[in-house]
MARFITI-232376 format. One line per 8 residues: number of its first residue (from 0); for each residue x, y, z of C-alpha. Coordinates in steps of 0.001 Angstrom, whole numbers. Layout:
<rs>
NUM> X/Y/Z; ...
</rs>
This chain:
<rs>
0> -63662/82319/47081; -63118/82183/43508; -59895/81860/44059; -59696/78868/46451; -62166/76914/43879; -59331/77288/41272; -56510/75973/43714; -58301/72644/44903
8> -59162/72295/41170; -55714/72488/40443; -54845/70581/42976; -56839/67822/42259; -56175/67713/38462; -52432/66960/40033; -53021/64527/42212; -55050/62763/39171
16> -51551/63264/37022; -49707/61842/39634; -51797/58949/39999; -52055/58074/36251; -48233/58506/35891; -47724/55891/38809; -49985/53427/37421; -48396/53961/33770
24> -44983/53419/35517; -45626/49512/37183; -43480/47172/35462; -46005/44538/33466; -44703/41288/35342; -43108/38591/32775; -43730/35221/33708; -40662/33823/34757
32> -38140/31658/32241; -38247/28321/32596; -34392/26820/31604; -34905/23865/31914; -38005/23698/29273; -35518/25561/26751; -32371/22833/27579; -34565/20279/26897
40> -35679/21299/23306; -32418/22229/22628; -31332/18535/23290; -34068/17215/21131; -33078/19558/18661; -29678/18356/18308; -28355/15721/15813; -27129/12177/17271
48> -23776/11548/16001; -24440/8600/13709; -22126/5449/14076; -19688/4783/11513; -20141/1866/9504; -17269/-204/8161; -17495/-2464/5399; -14059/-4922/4429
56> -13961/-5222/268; -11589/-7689/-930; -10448/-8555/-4512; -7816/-11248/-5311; -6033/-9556/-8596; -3229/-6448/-7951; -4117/-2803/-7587; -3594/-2139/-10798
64> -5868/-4618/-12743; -8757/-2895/-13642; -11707/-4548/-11170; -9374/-3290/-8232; -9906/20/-9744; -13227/-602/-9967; -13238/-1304/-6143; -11320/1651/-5498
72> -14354/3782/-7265; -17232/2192/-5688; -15571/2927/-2412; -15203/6721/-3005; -18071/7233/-4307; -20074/5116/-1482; -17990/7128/1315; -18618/10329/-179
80> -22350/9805/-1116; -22773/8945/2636; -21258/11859/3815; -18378/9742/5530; -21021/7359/7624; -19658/3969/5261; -16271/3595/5594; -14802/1409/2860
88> -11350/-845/3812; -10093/-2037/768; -8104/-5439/431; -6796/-6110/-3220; -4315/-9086/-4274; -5496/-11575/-1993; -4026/-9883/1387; -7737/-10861/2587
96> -9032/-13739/1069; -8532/-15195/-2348; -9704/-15822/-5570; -11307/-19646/-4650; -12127/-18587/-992; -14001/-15294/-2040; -17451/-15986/-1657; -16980/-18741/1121
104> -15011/-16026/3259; -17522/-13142/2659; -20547/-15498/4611; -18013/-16274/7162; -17482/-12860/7981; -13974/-12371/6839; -14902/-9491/4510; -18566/-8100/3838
112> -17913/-7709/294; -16288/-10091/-1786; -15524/-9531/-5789; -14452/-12719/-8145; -15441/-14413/-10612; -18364/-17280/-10736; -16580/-19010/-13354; -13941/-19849/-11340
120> -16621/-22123/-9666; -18052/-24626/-12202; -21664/-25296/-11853; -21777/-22852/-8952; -23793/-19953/-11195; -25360/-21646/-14223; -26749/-18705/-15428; -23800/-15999/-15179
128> -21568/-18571/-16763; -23617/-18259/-19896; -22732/-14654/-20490; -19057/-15919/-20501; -19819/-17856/-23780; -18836/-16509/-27026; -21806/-14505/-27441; -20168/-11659/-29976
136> -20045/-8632/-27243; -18651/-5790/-28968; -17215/-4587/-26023; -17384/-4851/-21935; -19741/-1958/-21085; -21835/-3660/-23566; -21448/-7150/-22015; -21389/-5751/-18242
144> -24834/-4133/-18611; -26228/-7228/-20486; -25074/-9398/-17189; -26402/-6734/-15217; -30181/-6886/-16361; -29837/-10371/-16741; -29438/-10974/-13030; -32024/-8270/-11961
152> -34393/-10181/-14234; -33806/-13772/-13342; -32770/-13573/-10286; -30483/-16604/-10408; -31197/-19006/-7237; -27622/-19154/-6651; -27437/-15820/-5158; -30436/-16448/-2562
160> -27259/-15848/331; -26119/-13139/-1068; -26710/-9326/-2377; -25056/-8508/-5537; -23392/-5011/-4985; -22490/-4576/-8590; -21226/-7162/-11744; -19420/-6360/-14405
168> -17249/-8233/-17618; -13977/-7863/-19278; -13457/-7192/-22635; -14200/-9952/-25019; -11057/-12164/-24911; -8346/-11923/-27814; -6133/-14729/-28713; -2486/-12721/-28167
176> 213/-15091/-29528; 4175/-15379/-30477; 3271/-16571/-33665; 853/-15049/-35973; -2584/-16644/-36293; -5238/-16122/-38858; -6361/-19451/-39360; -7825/-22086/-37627
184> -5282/-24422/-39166; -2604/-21879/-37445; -4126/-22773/-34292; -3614/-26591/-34258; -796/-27865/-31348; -845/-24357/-30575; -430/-24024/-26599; -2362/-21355/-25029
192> -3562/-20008/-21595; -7448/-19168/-20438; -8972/-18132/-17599; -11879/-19435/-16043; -14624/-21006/-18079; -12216/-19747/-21419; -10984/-23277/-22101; -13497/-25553/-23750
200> -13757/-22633/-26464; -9604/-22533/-27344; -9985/-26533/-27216; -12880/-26407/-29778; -10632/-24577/-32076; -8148/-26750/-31710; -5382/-25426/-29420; -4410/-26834/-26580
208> -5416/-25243/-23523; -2872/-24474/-20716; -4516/-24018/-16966; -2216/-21735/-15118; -2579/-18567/-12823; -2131/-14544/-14413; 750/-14498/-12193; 2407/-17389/-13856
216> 1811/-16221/-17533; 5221/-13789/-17868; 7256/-16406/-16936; 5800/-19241/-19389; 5817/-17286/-22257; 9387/-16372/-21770; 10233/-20164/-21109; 8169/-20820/-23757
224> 5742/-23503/-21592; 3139/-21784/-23421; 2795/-20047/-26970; 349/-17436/-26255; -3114/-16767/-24152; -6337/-15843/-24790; -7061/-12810/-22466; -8726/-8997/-22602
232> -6160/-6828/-23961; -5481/-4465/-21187; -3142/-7227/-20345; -722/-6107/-23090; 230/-2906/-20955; -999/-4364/-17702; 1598/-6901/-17592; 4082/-5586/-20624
240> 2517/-9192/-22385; 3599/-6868/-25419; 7116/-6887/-25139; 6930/-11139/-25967; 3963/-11719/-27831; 3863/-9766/-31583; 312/-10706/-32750; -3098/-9852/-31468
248> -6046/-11803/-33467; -9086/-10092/-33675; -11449/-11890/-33011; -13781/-12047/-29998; -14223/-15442/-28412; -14770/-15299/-24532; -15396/-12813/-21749; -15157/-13230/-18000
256> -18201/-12096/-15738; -17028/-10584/-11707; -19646/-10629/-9302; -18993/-8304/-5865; -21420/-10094/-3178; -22478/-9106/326; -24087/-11500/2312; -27473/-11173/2677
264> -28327/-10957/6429; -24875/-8033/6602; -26728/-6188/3699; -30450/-6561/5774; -28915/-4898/9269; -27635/-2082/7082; -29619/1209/7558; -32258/1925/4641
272> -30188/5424/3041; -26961/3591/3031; -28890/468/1030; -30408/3688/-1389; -26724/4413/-2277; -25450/947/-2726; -28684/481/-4794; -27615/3098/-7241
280> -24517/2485/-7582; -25508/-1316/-8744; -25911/-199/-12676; -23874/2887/-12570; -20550/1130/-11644; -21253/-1828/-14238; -21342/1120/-16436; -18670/2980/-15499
288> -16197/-327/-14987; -17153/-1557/-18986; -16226/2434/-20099; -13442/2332/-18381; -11694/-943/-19377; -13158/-449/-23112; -10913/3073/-22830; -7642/1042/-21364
296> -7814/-1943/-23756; -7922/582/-26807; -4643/2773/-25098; -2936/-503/-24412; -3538/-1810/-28216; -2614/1387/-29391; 659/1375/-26875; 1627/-2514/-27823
304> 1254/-1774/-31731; 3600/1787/-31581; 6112/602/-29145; 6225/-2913/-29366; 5819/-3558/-33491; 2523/-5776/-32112; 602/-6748/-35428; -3164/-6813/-35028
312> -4556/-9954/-37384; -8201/-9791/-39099; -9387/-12717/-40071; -11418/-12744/-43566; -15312/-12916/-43428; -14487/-16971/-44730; -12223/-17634/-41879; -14379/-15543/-39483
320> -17596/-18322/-40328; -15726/-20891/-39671; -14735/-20014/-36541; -18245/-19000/-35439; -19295/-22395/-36642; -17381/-24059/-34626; -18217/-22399/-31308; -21789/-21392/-31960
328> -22540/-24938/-31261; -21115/-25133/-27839; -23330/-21736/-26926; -26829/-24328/-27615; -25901/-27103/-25971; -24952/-25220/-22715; -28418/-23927/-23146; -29819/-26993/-23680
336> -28238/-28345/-20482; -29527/-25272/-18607; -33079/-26425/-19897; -32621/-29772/-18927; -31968/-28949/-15795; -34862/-27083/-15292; -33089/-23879/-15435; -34157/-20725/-18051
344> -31623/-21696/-20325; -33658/-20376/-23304; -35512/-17219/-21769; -32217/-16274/-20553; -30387/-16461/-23962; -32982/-14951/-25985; -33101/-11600/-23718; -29506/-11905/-23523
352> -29402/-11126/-27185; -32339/-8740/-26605; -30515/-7005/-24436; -27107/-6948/-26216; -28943/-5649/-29208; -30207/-2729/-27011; -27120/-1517/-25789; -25167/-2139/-28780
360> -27742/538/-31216
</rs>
């Protein structure tokens, strides 16, 4: 009996085993994948190729000349900062639109950027024109960032159409001549090319002035229509000026402003991180363009005097006064004109020299 008690408990313990071990054994059930759930975050989840953008910049002056360099810059560094989205076509030497049709073409829609120089247009920009005066710039970085605040203080009305993408000047300009002058007597009947708003000031010290384009200058010199020009001095290198004209004099009379524009309503429909780049690069390439012509004109002075037997004239602290006291004059009555006008002829001048102190120290 004893013995039949210990087989059904055995029996049942077994069957208890066996039942455990089944239950243990189900498969817990996993709810079912849904595909089209994970497609669908995927999509989100991936990036929308972005549309390139394409922006035409066009210059009037050769490849070489040192604003088309400038262009050249502020394209690579705009293309690379936006990872390739801005495309930059570049369109030097007028092969887009010229010198006197720069600004007119850029709100036509020939080119979104446009680079010249407001000079060129008399009247046009009041206020920019002023910096062109001879206003004692040690250099162009100097002068570049002084036209830079300027604008970002003032806002000049003239530029209400447009968004200026950076600015920048040349060089004071250098009288570069056949014959040597030191005096202002040397100047007298002397014919000499300026650009821009250059002339009145030559005229004031009593050469004649000589309207003619860069391209014409080689020629003239070597047919002797004109005796010289006042200019920057990367010029000497640029164009191999050196190799005719023997004397630089040093003194600084006149620099020329550039102004690259966009019009305004292209520059609104342009996405907010590719305004944040052209933003920056504003100051930065004013900068860099003023450092970088600064470095040329130096080389090319250094170039004309070794390899050319170019003789660099000082005037004496006499003759230097007299010059400055004939020009200073013309500097207050454009400012007086600009206050007649209603314009801030005065506040302008006075932070110009503000400002030109600052980045001079």
């Amino acid at each position: 009996m004893k013995s039949l008690n210990w087989m059904v408990l055995i029996i049942l313990s077994l069957a208890l085993v066996l039942g455990f071990a089944v239950l243990g054994c189900t498969p817990t059930a996993t709810p079912p994948v849904d595909e089209t759930d994970e497609d669908v975050e995927e999509e989100v989840e991936e990036e929308i190729p972005r549309e390139t953008i394409t922006l035409k910049y066009a210059f009037f002056a050769p490849p070489a000349t040192f604003p088309a360099v400038q262009m050249e810059e502020w394209a690579k560094r705009v293309e690379e900062r936006t990872d390739g989205w801005v495309q930059v076509e570049t369109y030097p030497g007028s092969t887009l639109l010229g010198a006197m049709n720069m600004y007119e073409g850029v709100l036509e829609g020939v080119a979104e950027i446009g680079l010249t120089c407001p000079s060129y247009f008399p009247g046009s920009f009041p206020l920019i024109e002023l910096v062109d005066y001879p206003l004692d710039f040690p250099n162009a970085e100097v002068a570049s960032m002084v036209l830079w605040d300027l604008v970002q203080e003032f806002q000049p009305e003239e530029l209400k159409d447009y968004k200026v993408i950076t600015l920048f000047t040349t060089e004071p300009s250098f009288i570069q001549s056949k014959d040597r002058v030191a005096s202002l007597g040397d100047l007298r009947g002397m014919e000499l090319r300026a650009a821009g708003s250059g002339a009145p000031f030559l005229g004031a010290l009593g050469a004649t002035q000589v309207s003619m384009g860069q391209g014409e200058v080689g020629e003239a010199l070597q047919t002797g229509v004109i005796d010289g020009y006042a200019s920057s001095r990367e010029v000497l290198f640029d164009f191999k000026y050196a190799e005719i004209v023997k004397y630089v004099t040093d003194y600084p009379i006149f620099q020329i402003s550039f102004a690259a524009l966009m019009d305004i309503e292209v520059w609104n429909a342009l996405p907010q991180e590719v305004k944040d780049v052209i933003d920056e690069l504003g100051p930065e390439m004013a900068r860099w363009t003023g450092q970088y012509l600064d470095g040329h004109c130096i080389k090319a002075v250094e170039w004309a005097v070794a390899e050319e037997g170019v003789e660099v004239v000082t005037l004496s602290e006499a003759e230097k006064a007299r010059w400055d006291a004939v020009l200073q004059p013309l500097v207050d009555d454009a400012v007086a004109k600009l206050d007649a006008r209603g314009l801030p002829g005065t506040a302008f001048i006075t932070r110009l020299y503000e400002l030109k102190d600052k980045y001079s120290n």
